[in-house]
C-alpha positions as CSV (number, residue, x, y, z in Angstrom):
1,X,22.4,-11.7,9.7
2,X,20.7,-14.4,11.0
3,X,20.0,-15.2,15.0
4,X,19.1,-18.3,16.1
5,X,16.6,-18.7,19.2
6,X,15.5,-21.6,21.0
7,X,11.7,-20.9,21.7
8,X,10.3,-18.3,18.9
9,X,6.8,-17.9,21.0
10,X,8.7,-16.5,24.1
11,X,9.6,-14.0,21.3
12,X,6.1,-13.5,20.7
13,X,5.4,-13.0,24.8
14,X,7.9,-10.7,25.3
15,X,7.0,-8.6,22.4
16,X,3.7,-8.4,23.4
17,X,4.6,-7.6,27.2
18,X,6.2,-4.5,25.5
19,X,3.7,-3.5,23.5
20,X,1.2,-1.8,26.1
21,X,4.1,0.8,26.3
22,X,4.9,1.3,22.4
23,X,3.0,2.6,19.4
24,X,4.6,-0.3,16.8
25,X,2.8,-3.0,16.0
26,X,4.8,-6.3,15.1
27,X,4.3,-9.4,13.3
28,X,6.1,-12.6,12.9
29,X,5.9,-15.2,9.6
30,X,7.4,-18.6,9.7
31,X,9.3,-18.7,6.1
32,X,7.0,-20.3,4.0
33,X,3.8,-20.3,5.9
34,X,1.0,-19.0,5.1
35,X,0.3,-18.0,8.6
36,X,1.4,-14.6,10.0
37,X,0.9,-13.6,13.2
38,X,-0.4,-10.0,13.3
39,X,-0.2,-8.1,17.0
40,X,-3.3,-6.6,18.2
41,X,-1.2,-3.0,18.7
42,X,-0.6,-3.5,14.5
43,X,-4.2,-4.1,14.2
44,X,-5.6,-1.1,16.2
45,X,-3.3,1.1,13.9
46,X,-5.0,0.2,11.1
47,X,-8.4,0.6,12.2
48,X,-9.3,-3.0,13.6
49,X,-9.6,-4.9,16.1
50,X,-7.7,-7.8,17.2
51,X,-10.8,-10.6,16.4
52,X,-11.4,-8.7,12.9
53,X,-7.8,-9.1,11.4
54,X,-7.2,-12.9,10.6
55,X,-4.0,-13.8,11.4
56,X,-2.8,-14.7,7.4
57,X,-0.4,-13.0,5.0
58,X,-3.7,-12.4,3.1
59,X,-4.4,-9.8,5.7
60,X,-1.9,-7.4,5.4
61,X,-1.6,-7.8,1.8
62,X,-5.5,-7.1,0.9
63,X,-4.6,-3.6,2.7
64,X,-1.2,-2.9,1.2
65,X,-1.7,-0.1,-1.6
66,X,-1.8,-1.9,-4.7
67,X,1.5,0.2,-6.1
68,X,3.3,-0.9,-3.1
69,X,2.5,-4.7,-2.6
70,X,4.8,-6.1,-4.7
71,X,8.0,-4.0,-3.8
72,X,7.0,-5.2,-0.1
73,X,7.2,-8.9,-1.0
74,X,10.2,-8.4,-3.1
75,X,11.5,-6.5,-0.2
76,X,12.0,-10.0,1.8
77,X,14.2,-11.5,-0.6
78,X,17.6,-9.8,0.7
79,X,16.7,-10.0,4.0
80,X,16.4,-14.3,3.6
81,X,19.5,-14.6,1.6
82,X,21.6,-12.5,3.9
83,X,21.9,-9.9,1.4
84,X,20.4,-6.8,3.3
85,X,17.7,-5.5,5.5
86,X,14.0,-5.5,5.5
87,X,13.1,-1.8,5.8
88,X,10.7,0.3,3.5
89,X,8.2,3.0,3.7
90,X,4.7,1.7,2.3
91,X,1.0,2.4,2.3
92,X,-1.8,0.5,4.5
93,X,-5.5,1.3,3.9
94,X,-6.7,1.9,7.5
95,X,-10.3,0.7,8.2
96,X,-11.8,4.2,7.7
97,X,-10.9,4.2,4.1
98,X,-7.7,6.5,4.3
99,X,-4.2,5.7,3.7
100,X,-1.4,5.3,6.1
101,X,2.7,5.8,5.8
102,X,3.9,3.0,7.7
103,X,7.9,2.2,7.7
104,X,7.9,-1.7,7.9
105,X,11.1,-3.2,9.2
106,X,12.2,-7.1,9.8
107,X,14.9,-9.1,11.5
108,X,15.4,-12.8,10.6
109,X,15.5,-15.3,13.3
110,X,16.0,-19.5,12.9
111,X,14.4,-21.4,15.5
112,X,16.1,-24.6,17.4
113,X,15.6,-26.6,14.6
114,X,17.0,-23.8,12.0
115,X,13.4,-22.9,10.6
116,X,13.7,-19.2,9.4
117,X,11.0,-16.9,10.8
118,X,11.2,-13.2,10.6
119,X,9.8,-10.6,13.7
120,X,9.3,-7.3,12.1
121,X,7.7,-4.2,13.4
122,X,4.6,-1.3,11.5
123,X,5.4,2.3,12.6
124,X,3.0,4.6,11.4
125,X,5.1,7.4,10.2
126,X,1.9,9.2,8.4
127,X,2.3,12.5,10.4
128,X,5.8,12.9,9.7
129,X,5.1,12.1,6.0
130,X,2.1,14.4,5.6
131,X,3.8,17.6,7.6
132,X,7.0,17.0,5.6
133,X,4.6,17.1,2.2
134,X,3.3,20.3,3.4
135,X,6.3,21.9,4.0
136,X,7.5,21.0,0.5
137,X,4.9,22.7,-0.9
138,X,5.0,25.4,0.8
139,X,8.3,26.1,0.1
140,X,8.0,25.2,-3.6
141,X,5.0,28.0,-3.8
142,X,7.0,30.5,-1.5
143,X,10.1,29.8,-4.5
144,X,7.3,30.2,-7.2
145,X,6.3,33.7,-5.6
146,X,10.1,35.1,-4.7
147,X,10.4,34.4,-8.8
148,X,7.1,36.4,-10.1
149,X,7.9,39.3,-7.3
């Protein structure tokens, strides 16, 4: 589904009135640009800092683990043609070197003049993931010792 709105910057404002209070970061990409706004709240959760993260697609892709990048751009496709959703669990290299779960979602928009642009959100999920892949394997070696004893 599409929305159209008539200023997309006062999308930008609100968002980032809101984000003092939340721990998602956000972006927004014009369809077709290569520029892609990237907030400073999605910056600090990978490590940087607002000046050290250009603003460019290039940005989040160079951190995107390499077995998730293309499955992220595909992603995009149902989302443009009104097909489906953008939401999917990928990795981001963080600035210290190790790798974040962050669940990526995105909502198209059209401006006054019907130029798609999307406004998606970063959660960093990477304590959820990591505490649920511990209790798997926990309970896969508790199964493995019930079956020796």
């Amino acid at each position: 589904m599409m929305t159209q709105v008539e200023d997309p910057g006062r999308i930008i404002h609100m968002l980032l009135k809101l984000e003092s209070g939340i721990t998602d970061g956000f972006w927004v990409w014009t369809v077709g640009a290569m520029d892609e706004y990237l907030s400073p709240r999605l910056k600090k959760v990978l490590g940087y800092e607002d000046h050290e993260l250009p603003n460019i697609a290039e940005s989040w892709q160079r951190l995107i683990h390499p077995a998730d990048k293309d499955r992220a751009l595909d992603a995009v496709k149902p989302l443009l043609d009104g097909s489906g959703e953008y939401n999917l669990l990928v990795r981001y290299k963080h600035k210290a070197g190790h790798w974040l779960w962050i669940v990526c979602r995105g909502e198209l928009f059209t401006d006054a003049n019907g130029k798609p642009f999307i406004v998606g959100t970063h959660t960093d999920v990477t304590d959820v993931v990591n505490k649920f892949s511990v209790r798997s394997v926990i309970e896969k070696l508790g199964a493995a010792v019930e079956r020796t004893a």
